[in-house]
C-alpha positions in Angstrom: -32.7 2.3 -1.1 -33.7 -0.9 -3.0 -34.0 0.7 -5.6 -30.5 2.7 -5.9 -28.6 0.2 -4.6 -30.8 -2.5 -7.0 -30.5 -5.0 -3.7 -33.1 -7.6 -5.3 -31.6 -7.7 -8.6 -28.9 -8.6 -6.8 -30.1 -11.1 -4.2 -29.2 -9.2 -1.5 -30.7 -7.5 1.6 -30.8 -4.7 3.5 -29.6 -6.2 6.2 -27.0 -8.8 4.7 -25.0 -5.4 2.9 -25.1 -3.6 6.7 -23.5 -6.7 8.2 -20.9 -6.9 5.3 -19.9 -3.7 5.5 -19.4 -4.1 9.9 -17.4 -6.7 8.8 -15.3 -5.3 6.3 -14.6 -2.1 8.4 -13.2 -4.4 11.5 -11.1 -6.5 8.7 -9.3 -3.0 7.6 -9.6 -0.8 10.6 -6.1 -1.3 11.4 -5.1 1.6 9.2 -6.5 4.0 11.3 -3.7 3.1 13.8 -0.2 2.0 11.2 -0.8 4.7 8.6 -0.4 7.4 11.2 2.9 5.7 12.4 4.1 5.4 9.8 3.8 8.7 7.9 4.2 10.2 11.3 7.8 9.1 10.7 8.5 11.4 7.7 7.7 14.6 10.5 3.9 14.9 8.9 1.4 15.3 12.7 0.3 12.5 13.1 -3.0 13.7 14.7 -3.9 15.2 11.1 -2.8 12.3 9.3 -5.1 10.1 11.1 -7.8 12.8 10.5 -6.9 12.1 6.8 -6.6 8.6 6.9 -10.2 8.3 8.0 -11.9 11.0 5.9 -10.0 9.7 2.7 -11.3 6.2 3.4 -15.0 7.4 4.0 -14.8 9.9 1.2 -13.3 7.4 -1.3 -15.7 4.5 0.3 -18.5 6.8 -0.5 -17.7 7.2 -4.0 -17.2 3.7 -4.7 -20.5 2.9 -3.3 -22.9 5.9 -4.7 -21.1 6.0 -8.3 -20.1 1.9 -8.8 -22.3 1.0 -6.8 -19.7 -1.9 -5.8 -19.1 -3.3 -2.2 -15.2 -2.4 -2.2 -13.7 -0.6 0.3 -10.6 2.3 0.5 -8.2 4.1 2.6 -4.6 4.9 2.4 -2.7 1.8 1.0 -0.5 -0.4 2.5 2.8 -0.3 0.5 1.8 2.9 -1.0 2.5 4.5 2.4 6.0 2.7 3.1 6.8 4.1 -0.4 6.0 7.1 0.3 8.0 7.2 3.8 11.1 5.2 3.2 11.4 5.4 -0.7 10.4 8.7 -1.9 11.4 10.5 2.0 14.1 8.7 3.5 16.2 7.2 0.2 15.4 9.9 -2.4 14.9 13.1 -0.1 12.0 14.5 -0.9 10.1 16.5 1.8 6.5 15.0 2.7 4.7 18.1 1.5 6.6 17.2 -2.4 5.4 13.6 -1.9 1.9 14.4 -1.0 2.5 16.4 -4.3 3.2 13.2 -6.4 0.5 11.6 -4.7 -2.0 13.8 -5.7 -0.2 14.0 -9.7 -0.5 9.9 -9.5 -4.1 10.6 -8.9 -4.9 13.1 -11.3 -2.5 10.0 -14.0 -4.8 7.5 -12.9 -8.1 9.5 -13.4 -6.4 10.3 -17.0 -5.9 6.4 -17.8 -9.1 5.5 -16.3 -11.4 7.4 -19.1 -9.0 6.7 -22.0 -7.4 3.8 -23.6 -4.1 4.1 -21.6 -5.2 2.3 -19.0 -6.1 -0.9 -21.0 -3.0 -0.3 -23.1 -0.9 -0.1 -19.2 -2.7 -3.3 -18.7 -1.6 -5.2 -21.3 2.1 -4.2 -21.1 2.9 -5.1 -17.9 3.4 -9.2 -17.9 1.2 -10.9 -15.2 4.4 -12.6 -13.5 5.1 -9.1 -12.8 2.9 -7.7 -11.7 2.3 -10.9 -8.9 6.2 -9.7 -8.1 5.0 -6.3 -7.4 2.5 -7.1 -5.3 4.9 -9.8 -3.3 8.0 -7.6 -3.2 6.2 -4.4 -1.9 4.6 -7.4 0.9 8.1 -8.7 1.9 9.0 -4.7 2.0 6.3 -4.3 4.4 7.2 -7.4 6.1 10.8 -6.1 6.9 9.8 -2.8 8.2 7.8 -4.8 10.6 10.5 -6.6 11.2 12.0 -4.1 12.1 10.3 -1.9 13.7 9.4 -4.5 16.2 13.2 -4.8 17.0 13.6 -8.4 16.3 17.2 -7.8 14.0 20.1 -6.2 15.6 22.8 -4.8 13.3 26.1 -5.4 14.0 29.7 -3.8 12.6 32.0 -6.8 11.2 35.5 -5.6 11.0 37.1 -7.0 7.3 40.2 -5.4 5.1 40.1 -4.2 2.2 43.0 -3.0 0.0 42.3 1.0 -1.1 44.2 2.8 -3.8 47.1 5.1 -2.3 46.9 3.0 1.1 48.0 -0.6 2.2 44.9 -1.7 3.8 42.4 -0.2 5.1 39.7 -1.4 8.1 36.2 -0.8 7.6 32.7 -2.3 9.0 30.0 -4.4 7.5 26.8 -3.9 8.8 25.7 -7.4 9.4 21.9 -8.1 10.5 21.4 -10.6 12.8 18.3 -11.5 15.2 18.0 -10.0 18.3 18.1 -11.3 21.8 15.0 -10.5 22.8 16.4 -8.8 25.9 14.1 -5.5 25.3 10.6 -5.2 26.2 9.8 -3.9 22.7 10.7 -6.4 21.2 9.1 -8.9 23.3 6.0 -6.9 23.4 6.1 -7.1 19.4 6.6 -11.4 19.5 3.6 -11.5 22.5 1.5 -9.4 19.4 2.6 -11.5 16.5 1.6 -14.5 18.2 -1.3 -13.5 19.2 -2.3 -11.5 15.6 -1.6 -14.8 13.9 -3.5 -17.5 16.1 -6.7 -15.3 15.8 -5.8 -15.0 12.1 -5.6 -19.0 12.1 -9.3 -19.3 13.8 -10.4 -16.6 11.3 -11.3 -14.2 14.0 -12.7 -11.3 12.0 -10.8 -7.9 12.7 -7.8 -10.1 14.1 -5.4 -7.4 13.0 -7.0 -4.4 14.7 -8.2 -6.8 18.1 -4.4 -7.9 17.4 -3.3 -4.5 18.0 -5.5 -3.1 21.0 -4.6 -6.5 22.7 -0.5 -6.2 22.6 -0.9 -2.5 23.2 -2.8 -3.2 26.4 -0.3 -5.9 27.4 2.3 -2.9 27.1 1.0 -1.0 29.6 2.3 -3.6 32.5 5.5 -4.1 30.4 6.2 -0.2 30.3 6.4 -0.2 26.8 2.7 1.2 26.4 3.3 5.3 27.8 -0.1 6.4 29.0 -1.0 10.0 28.6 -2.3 12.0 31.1 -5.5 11.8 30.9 -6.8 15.3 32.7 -5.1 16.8 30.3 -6.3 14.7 26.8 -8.7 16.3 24.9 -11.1 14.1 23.0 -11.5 16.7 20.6 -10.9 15.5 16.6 -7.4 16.9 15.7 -6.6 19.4 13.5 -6.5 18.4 9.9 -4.6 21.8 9.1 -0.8 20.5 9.6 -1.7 18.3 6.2 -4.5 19.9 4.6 -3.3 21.1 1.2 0.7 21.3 2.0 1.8 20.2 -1.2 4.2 21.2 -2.8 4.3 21.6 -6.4 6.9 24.7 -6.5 9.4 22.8 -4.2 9.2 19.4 -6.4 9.7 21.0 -9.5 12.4 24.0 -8.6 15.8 21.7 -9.3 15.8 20.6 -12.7 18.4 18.5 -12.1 15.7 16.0 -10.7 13.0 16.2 -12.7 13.8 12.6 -14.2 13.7 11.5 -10.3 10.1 13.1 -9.9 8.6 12.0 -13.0 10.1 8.1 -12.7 9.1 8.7 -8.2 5.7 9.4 -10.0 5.3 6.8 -12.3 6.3 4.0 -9.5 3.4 5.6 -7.7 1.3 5.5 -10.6 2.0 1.7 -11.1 2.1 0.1 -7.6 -1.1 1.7 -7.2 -3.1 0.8 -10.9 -2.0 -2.9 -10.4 -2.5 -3.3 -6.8 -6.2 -2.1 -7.5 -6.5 -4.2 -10.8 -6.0 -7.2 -8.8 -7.9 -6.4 -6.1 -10.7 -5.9 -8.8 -10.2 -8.8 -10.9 -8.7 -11.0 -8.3 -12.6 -10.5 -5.6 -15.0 -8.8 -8.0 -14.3 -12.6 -10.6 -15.2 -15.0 -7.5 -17.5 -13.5 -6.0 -19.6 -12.6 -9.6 -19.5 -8.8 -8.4 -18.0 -8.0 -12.0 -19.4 -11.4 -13.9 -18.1 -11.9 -17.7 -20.4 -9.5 -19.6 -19.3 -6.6 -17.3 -15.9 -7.3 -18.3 -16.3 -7.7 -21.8 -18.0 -4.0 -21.6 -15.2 -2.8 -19.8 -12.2 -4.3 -22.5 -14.7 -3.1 -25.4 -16.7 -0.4 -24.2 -14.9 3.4 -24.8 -17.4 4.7 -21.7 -18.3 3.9 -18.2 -20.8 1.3 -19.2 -19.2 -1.5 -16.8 -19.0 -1.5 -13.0 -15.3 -2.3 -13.6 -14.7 1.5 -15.4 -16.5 3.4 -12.3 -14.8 1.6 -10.0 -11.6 2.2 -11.0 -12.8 5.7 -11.6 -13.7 6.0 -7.8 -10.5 4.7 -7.2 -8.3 6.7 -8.7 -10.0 9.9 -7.8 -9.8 8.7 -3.9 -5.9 9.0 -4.5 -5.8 13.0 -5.4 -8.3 13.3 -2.5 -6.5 12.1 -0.2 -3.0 13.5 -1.2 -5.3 17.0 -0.6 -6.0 16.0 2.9 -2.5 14.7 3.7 -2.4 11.1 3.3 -0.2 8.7 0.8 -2.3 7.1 -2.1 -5.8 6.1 -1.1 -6.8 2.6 -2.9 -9.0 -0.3 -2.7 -8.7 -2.7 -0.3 -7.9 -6.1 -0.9 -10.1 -6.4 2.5 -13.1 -5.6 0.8 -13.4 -9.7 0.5 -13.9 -10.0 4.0 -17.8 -8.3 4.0 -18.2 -9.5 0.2 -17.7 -13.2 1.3 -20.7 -12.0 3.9 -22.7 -11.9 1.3 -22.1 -7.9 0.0 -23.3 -7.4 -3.0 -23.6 -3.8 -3.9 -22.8 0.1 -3.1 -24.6 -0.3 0.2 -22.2 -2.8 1.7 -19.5 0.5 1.0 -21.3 3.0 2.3 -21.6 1.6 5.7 -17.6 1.1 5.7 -17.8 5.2 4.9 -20.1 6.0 7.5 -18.0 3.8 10.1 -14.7 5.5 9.3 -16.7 8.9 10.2 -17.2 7.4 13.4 -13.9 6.2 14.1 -13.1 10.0 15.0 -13.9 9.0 18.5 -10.4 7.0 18.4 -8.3 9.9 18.1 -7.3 10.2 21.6 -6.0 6.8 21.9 -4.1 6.9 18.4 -0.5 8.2 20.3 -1.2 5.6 22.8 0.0 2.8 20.2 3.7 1.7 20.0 5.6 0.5 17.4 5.9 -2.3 19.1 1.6 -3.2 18.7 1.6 -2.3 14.8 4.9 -4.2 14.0 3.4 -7.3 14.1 0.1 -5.9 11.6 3.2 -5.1 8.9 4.2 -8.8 9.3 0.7 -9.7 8.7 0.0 -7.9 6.0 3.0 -9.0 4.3 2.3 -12.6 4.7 -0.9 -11.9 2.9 0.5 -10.1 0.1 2.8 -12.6 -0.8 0.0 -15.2 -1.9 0.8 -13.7 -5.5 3.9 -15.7 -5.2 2.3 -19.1 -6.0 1.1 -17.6 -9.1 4.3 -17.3 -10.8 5.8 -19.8 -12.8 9.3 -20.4 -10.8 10.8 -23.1 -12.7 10.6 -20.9 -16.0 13.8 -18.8 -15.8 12.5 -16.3 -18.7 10.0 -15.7 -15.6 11.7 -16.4 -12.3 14.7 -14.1 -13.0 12.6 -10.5 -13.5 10.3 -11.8 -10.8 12.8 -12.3 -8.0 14.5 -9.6 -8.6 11.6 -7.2 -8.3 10.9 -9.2 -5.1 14.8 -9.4 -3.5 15.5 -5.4 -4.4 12.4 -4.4 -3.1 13.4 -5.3 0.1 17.6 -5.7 -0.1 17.3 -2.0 -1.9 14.8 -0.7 0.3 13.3 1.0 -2.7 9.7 -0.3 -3.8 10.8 1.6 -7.0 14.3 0.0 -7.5 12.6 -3.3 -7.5 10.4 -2.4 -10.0 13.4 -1.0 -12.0 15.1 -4.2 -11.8 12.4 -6.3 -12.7 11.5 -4.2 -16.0 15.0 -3.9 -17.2 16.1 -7.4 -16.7 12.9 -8.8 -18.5 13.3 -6.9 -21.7 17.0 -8.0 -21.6 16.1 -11.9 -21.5 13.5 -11.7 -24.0 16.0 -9.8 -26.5 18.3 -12.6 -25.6 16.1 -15.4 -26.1 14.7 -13.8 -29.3 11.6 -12.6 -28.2 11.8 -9.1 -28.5 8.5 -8.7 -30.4 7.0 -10.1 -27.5 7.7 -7.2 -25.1 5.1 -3.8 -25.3 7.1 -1.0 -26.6 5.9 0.6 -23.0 8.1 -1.8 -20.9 11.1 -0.8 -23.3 10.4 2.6 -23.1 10.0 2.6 -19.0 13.2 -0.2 -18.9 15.3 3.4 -20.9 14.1 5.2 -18.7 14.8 4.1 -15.3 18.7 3.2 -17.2 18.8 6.6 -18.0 18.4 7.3 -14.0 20.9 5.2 -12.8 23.5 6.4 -15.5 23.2 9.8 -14.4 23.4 9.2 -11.0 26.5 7.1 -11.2 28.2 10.5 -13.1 
């Protein structure tokens, strides 16, 4: 073990990677319980879905820890899933079975970029600033359907007149958010768990999400939001993975022709929330911690191989996403959680590996998995999207060349409720600035070509 994990030449122990690895399972657990209510909501069983959200994570956890050799964790993203349900489902209309299609094209793209030069070229295209707004809009997005789904906004019609052509006036309805008066139980239930979630998060309780969670879901019980099962009748049997496994559906995504730009630009937002959200995870833990030191990233800008823990680990990555799409789960990526066990002390492969074996075990928590209201994982999407905006104090706001793209990727995100329109936004309007300010030389001919492309959409779906 010493010797495949090389735990002395990394000044670690046995013992030091086991307890990292506890650690950084309890820290991320949380997904066994959101992603299966959330994808749950696109019609997918949410019994397989949580079969697949645990064997993607251990599978793709495995991986990174016998081939990089890195102590990074994965499982289905956060973000990555609410695009998948409310972007590529709800907005654009796909069926779950042609998103678990794009999923698994995205990983098969990222496997592509990963052992060629795209991938650096990708890199370099994208400005920093935005991609700090992708990773803060998708958290506000995140943030909102928490938000939401914990009933804390109410919407409301406002009646207003408008003149219309061919008619006087006519009366129509605003729909006006406003917050709620906390009158239902839910939504109670959902401010008892955010409190709690954020004062163990405040005394850096480890696993504060997931205890978080169990905690409010118990409290439901004697608020009657909590709807226990009975229990004669549960079997604590592992469900069926069959309702997911292997239901995509390439023929269905590619029949109309008509929206094959959709597909290929739904694909592509895939393709980047997922490639920069792992970058930075990467970059962002592997720097401070020394996991991937300068010399191993000067092999992985130069080298044309996998000579740099860097190149397998986002190789392990990006094949995670493909498996998991095959299982029936939304993109399966690194976890920004990983820093949890790695500020433990995990050093190496080891540290992963336990995460894998402890997502196997997690199979015993199937019964309890329908148990869960909205109302208990509400209050995790809040959390998560508190963290995810730290990016936000990264970018330079009182640089307007920077601010404008920025917040607009952030605001659409969220006022569009498309992860991908807020990318759209943020592309097009920072090519326009620089062409205004006379910097077009500055932009990567990919960002122009991407900025045409996503026009192109929008001109063809306003005809």
């Amino acid at each position: 073990m010493d010797k495949f994990f090389k735990l002395k030449q990394n000044g670690t122990t046995v013992k030091t990677e086991l307890l990292a690895g506890l650690t950084t399972f309890l820290t991320m657990s949380y997904i066994l319980f959101v992603n299966p209510s959330i994808l749950a909501l696109t019609g997918m069983d949410q019994g397989a879905v949580f079969m697949a959200t645990l064997l993607s994570a251990a599978i793709g956890t495995f991986v990174m820890g016998f081939v990089a050799n890195v102590p990074f964790a994965q499982a289905p993203g956060m973000g990555l899933n609410a695009l998948f349900t409310f972007t590529v489902v709800f907005a654009l209309g796909f069926t779950w079975q042609q998103a678990l299609a794009m999923v698994f094209i995205c990983g098969i793209i990222n496997i592509i970029i990963t052992v060629t030069k795209i991938r650096k070229m990708i890199i370099k295209a994208i400005p920093v600033s935005l991609q700090y707004a992708i990773s803060s809009g998708i958290g506000l997005f995140i943030a909102y359907i928490g938000v939401k789904q914990a009933h804390f906004l109410q919407f409301t019609g406002e009646a207003k007149d408008a003149l219309v052509v061919g008619e006087a006036s006519n009366i129509y309805k605003q729909i006006i958010p406003s917050l709620a008066n906390f009158q239902e139980p839910a939504a109670i239930l959902a401010l008892i768990g955010l409190a709690i979630t954020i004062v163990l998060m405040i005394m850096k309780i480890n696993s504060a999400i997931l205890i978080g969670i169990v905690v409010t879901t118990i409290i439901g019980i004697f608020m009657g939001v909590t709807q226990l099962p009975n229990w004669s009748t549960v079997s604590f049997a592992p469900p069926s993975l069959a309702p997911t496994f292997l239901q995509l559906d390439f023929v269905g995504l590619f029949a109309d022709p008509s929206k094959l730009f959709l597909v290929i630009t739904t694909i592509f937002a895939f393709s980047l929330s997922d490639t920069f959200d792992t970058i930075g995870t990467f970059l962002g833990t592997g720097r401070k911690s020394g996991i991937f030191d300068a010399a191993d990233e000067a092999s992985f800008a130069e080298g044309n191989s996998f000579s740099s823990k860097l190149d397998r680990a986002l190789f392990a990555d990006a094949t995670a996403t493909s498996i998991g799409a095959l299982l029936g789960t939304s993109n399966t990526t690194t976890y920004v959680e990983s820093a949890a066990g790695i500020s433990q002390g995990g050093k190496t492969g080891l540290t992963a590996i336990t995460v894998g074996a402890l997502f196997l075990i997690s199979v015993i928590l199937a019964p309890f998995i329908g148990i869960v209201p909205e109302a208990a994982t509400a209050p995790a999407l809040i959390i998560v999207g508190i963290l995810m905006a730290e990016s936000m104090g990264k970018i330079k706001w009182g640089d307007l060349e920077e601010a404008i793209p920025v917040f607009l990727t952030i605001a659409m995100m969220a006022f569009a409720y498309s992860i991908t329109n807020g990318i759209a936004a943020g592309f097009i309007f920072y090519c326009i600035i620089k062409i205004v300010k006379g910097k077009a030389k500055e932009v990567h001919p990919i960002m122009y070509i991407v900025s045409v492309l996503f026009l192109l959409n929008y001109i063809i779906g306003a005809l």
